[in-house]
N, C-alpha and C positions, 0 to 999 in steps of 0.2 A: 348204801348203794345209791347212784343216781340214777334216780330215774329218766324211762325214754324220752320224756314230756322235754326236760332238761335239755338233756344230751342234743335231741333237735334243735333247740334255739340255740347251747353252743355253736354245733358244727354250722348252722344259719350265717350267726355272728363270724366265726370262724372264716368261713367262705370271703363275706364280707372284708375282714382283715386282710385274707389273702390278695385280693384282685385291686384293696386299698395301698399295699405295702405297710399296713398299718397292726400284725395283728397282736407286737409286744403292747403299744400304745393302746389298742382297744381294751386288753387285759387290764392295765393299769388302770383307766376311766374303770372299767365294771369292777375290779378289784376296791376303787377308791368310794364308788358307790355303796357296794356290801358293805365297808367297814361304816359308813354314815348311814346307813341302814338300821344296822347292827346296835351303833351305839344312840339312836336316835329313834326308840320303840314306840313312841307315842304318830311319829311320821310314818315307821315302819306300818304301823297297823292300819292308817287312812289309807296306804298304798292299798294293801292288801284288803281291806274292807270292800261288803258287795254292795254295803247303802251308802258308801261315797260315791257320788256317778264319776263315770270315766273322764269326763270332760276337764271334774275339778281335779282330776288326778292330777292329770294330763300339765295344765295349767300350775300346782304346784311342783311338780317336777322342772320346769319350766323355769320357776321363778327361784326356785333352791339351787339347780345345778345352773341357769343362764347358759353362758359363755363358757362356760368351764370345761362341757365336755365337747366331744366330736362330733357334728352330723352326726352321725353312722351310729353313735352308741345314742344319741338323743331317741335316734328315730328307730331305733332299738327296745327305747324303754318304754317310748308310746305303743308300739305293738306288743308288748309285753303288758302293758294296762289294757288295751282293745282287747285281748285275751284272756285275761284275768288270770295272767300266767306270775304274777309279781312275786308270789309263794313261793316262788320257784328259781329266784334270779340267786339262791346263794349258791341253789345245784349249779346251775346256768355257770358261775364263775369255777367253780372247783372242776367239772369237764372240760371248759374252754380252757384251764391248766394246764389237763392232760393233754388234751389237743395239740396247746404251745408247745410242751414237753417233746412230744413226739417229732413234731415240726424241727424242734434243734436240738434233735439225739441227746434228750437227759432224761435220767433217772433220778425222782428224789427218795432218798431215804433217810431212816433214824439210824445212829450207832449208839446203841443204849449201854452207858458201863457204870459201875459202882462209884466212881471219882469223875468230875469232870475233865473232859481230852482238852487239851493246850489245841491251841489255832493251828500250830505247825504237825501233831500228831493227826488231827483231820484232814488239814490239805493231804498229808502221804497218805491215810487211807483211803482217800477218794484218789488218790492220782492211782492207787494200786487196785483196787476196783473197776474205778476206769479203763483201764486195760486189758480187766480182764474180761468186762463185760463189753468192749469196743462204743462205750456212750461217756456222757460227760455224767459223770454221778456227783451229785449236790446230797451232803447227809447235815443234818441237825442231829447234835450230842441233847443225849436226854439224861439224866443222871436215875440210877435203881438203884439202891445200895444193897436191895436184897440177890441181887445176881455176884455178891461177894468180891468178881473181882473178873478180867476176861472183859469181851465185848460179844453184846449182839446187834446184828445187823440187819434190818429190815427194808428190801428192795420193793417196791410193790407186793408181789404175793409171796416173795422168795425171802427166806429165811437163814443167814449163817450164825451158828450158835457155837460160839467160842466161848463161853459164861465158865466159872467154875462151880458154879450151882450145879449147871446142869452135867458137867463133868463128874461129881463127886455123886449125883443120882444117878449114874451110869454104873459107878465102882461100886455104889448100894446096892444095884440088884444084882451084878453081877456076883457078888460074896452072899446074896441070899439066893442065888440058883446052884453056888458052891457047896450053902450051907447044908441047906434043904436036900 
């Protein structure tokens, strides 16, 4: 769950993108940050550290990203160190997501099936999806072998379960409410 603490500096940031015309590009800058974040724990932690003063943060930040990023996400991540919110900037990027998301009507979700789906069986179940849910649906193929065979599909909270797993535990209880 992301917390509110988050959530506020996305929709911040957010704002920002909007009134910038900027707010694919902001994603990507904070997107590209978490992932050098991420693989770079020994940086990660100085950010995050409270006996590093803010100044020297500030100043590394500065000297790692320069030029690279935007105004607007530089002077992002220095209030993000003023606040001692840096804990925080991986929530920060997965809300600003959502936010994107919503801003250009898509939905991402998984289609989890026992063999992996071909390129072309995905474009059609997202263009059939799409349709029906009137948004752009972006799905990532996960491969379960334990789901035997079928697809499941996971939309944000919503759930279609086509699996023959869970079809064959349907016809199980249904023959032991027969039996019984």
């Amino acid at each position: 769950m992301i917390s509110i603490v988050a959530g506020r500096y996305a929709e911040a940031l957010f704002q920002i993108g909007e009134e910038t015309a900027s707010t694919t590009k902001l994603y990507e800058e904070l997107n590209e940050v978490v992932d050098i974040l991420k693989s770079n724990v020994d940086f990660n932690n100085v950010l995050k550290s409270p006996l590093v003063a803010k100044g020297e943060k500030k100043n590394l930040v500065e000297k790692v990203f320069g030029n690279q990023l935007s105004v607007n996400l530089n002077s992002f991540l220095k209030i993000m160190i003023d606040k001692d919110r840096m804990s925080a900037l991986e929530a920060v990027s997965k809300y600003y997501k959502v936010l994107l998301n919503e801003k250009n009507n898509i939905i991402e979700g998984i289609a989890i099936t026992a063999v992996t789906m071909s390129l072309e069986e995905l474009k059609q179940l997202e263009a059939k999806l799409s349709s029906k849910y009137n948004k752009n649906v972006t799905l990532e193929n996960k491969v379960d072998e334990s789901i035997l065979g079928g697809i499941l599909v996971r939309l944000g909270n919503e759930e279609i379960d086509g699996t023959v797993k869970t079809r064959l535990a349907g016809m199980k209880e249904q023959l032991s409410q027969v039996i019984s």
